[in-house]
N, C-alpha and C positions, 0 to 999 in steps of 0.2 A: 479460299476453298481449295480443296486437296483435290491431285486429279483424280484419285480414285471417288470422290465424291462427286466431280463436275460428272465422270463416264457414269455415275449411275449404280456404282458399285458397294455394296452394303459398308456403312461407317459402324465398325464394331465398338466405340470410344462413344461414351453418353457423359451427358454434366451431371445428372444424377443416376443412379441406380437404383431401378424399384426393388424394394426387400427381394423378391423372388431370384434374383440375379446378383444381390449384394451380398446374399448370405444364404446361397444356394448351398454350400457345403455343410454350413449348421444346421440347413433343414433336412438335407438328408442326411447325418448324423442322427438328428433326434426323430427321425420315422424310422429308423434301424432301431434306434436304442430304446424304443417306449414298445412293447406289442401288446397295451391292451386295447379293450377294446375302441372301437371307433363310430363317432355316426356315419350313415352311408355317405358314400361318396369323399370324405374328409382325406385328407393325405398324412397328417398329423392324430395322436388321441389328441383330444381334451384337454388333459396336463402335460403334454408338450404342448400346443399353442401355449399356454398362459406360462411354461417355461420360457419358451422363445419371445415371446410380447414382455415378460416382465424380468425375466431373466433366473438363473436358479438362484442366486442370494448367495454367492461364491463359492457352491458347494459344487464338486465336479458333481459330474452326468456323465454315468455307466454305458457305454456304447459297444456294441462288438468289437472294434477297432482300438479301442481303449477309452480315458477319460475324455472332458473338455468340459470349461466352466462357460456357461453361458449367460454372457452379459446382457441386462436389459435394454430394450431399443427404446422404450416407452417411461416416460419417468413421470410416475403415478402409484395413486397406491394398488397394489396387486388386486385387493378385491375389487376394483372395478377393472378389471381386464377378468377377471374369474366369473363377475356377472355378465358380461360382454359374450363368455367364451359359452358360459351354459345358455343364454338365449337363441345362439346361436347353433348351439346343438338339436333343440328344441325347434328350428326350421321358423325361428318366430323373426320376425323383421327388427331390425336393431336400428336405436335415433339415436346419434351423439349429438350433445348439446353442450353450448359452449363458448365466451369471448371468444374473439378471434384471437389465434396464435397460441393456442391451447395445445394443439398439436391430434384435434379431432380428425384430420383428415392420415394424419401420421399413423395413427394408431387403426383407422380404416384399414390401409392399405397391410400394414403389418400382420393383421385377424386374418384378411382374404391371402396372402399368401402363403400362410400357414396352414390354413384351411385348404384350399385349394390347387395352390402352385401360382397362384396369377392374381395380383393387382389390377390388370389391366381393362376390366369388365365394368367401365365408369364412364357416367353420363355427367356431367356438367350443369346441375341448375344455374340459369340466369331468365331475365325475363324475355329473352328469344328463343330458350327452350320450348319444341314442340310435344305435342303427346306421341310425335314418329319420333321421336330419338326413346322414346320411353320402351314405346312397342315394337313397331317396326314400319320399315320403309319400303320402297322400290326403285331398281333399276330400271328407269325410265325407257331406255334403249333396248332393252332386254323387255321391257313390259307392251312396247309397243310391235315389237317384232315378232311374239310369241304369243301376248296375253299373257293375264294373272296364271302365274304356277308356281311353283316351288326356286326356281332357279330365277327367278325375275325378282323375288322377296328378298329385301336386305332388312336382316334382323337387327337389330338392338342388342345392345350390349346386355341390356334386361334380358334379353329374348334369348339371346347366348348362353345367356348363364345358366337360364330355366332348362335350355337342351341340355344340357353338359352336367347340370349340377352341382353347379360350380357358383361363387358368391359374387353378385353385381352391389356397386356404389354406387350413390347419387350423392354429389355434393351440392353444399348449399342447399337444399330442396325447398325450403321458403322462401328463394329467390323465383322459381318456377310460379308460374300464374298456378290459382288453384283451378281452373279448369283443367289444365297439366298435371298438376296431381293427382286427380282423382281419378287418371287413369291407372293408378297403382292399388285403388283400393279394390274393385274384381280382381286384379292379379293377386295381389295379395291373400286373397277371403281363400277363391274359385283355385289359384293354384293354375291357371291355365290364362292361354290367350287366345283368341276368338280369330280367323281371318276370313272376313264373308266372301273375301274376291274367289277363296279356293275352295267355296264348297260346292262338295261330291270330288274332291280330291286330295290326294294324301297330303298333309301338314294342313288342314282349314282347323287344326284346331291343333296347338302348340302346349302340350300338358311340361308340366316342373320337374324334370328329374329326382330324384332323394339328392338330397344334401345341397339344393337351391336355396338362398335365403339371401338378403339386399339388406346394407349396411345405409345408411343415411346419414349426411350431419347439418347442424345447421346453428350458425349463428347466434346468441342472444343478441346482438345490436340489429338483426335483420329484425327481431320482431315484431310484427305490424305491416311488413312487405307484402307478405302474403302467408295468413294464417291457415297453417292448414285445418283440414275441417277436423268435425269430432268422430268421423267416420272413420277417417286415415289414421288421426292419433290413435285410435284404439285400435290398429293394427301393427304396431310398434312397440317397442319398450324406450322406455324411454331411461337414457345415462348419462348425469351431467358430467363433463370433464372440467374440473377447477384449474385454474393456476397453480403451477409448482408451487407447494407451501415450503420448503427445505431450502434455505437458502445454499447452502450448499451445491446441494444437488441441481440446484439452475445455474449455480455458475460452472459448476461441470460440465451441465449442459452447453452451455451458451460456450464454451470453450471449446467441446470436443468440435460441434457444428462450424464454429468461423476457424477452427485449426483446420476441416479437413476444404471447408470452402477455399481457402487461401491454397493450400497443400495440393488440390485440383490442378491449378493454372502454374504450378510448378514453383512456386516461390516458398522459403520458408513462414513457418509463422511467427513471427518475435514479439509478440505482445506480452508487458510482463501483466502476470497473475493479481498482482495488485490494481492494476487499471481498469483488469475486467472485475473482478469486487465490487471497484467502484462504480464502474456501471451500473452492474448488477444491482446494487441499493442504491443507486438512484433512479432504477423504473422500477424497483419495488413502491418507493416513497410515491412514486407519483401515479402508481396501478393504485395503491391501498390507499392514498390519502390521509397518511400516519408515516412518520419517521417510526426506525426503529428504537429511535430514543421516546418515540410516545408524541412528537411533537406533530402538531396539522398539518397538511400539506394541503393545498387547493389541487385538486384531479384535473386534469387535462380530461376533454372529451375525445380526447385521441386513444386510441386503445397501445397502451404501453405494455406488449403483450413480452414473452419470451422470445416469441418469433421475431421481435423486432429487436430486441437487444442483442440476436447471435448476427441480424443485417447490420448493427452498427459493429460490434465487435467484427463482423467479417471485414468492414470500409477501413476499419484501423489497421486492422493487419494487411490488408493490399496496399493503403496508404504507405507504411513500414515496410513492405518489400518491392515499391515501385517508383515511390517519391519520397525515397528518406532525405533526414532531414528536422523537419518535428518532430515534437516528443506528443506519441499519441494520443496522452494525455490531455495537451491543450488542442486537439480536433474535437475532443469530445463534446462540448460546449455545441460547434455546430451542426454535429450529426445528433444530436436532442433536439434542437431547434428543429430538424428539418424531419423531424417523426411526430412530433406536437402540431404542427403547423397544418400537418396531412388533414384534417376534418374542419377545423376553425381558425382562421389566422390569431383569433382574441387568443389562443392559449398560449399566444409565446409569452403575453402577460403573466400568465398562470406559470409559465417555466423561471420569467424573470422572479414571479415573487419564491418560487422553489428556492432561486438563488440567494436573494434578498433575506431571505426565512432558516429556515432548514441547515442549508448549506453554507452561511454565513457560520451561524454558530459552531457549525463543526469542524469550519476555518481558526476560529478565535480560539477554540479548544488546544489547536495546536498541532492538529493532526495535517500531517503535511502534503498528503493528497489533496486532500480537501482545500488547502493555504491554493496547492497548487490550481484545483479551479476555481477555486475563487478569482483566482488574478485575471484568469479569460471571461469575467463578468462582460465587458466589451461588447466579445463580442452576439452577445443575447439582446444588445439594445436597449435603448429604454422606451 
């Protein structure tokens, strides 16, 4: 701990950067450089968010100041960040759906700070979630010393947003009991929130700013947790986020994320480009359950998503700039083991026959990545 953080003193250094602060200069760029119109309250139009979320396609973007090409944060196809952007102009409530590690809650955060200036207006579903984190709370100390009033009410991040008119998230939200849900479907319809503690005084009734609207995501493996009702659903649109279909474009991905992971904590990155490939099609083979040679694969019921292959590529590259030594290559064998293993121990079976199958033959082909993990079969056990 830093003295300036033991005294209490603001730490201006974060491990992530919410969009709103990582790419503060590109937003206000592109709210200079776009002046048509806008819906209320928005900071951005319309076609700068879905510039900024999807990026312009290498072509610079006209600004007073001059040009700047802007790169996509979201690797997806563009019309689903376009349907995303017009639901939400529309003040209609937006559900991303989705595997985990889709990058549903990435692309959340990205739409609210474009829209708004602020990611930070988000509620957390799990199944300890309350209907006061949804609505609103009290300051217990303040409520007992005063009574219900205006200054004793601690709002919700919902509640925040509705004043300001500004864009709140719920993650996970079929992790939330549905009696906790279905504190969103009044809000949602009514546009307002109710507080009977202050009626016959100002705030007993908390109405939506223009330009309020609540982003949701949720899981396909949660489904059956907690179904939302058909109340809520039809207060939603509903947008599936698929897995990067581009191989390419995921290993770009998965590269730029464990380069800038690694590049954080001050070390370089050295991982060569060939190893993350290999990676890369080897949680394709075992997300799709198809080689790209067309051959079977048995699926792990572990979600072998994107998001977990930029945490194993990030393990090798800190491996490689903390404990050199091996060749990344042969860790990789155990950082698969230990992302299969997370839901069913049976699937380290399902990883060895991967090995045994798949990736045998593409050992005996000749191809020398492949030679090379094949020879760490080891350590996957039998």
């Amino acid at each position: 701990m830093t003295a300036a953080a033991s005294l209490g003193e603001p730490v201006t250094a974060r491990q992530i950067d919410p969009p709103e602060f990582r790419y503060a200069d590109e937003l206000d760029f592109l709210a200079a450089a776009d002046e048509g119109p806008r819906p209320p309250g928005w900071r951005l139009t319309p076609r700068a968010v879905v510039t900024f979320v999807a990026g312009s396609g290498g072509v610079p973007v006209e600004g007073p100041d001059g040009k700047r090409v802007i790169e996509p944060k979201f690797v997806g196809e563009r019309s689903l960040v376009e349907r995303c952007v017009v639901t939400l102009a529309g003040e209609r409530a937006l559900l991303l759906v989705g595997e985990p590690g889709t990058a549903k809650s990435m692309l959340s955060e990205l739409l609210s700070a474009a829209i708004c200036g602020t990611s930070a207006l988000a509620v957390q579903g799990t199944a300890g979630t309350s209907e006061d984190q949804l609505r609103y709370g009290w300051n217990y100390a303040l409520l007992l010393a005063q009574g219900p009033s205006a200054d004793s009410l601690t709002p919700s991040p919902i509640l925040t947003a509705m004043a300001t008119g500004a864009v709140a998230r719920v993650e996970e939200i079929t992790r939330c009991l549905p009696e906790v849900q279905d504190a969103l479907v009044s809000l949602l319809s009514e546009r307002r929130i109710s507080v009977p503690e202050l009626a016959g005084q100002d705030g007993a009734v908390a109405y939506a700013a223009p330009g309020f609207c609540l982003i949701a995501t949720a899981n396909l493996r949660d489904r059956g947790v907690s179904e939302m009702s058909a109340a809520l659903k039809r207060r939603f649109n509903f947008e599936v986020v698929p897995p990067i279909a581009d191989f390419d474009a995921e290993v770009a991905l998965v590269t730029r994320q464990a380069r800038a992971a690694v590049e954080r904590g001050g070390a370089p990155f050295t991982v060569d480009e060939a190893v993350l490939e290999t990676l890369v099609i080897a949680f394709r083979d075992l997300r799709t359950g198809q080689s790209a040679e067309g051959w079977e694969v048995e699926r792990p019921s572990s979600v072998m998503s994107t998001a977990e292959a930029v945490a194993v590529a990030a393990s090798l590259g800190l491996s490689a700039a903390y404990l050199p030594g091996p060749d990344p290559l042969s860790l990789l064998p155990g950082h698969l083991l230990g992302v299969v293993r997370k839901d069913d121990p049976a699937d380290a079976a399902r990883l060895l026959a991967y090995w045994d199958g798949a990736l045998r033959r593409r050992a005996e082909s000749g191809s020398r990545m492949w030679r090379q993990l094949w020879e760490h079969r080891d350590v996957l056990g039998d």
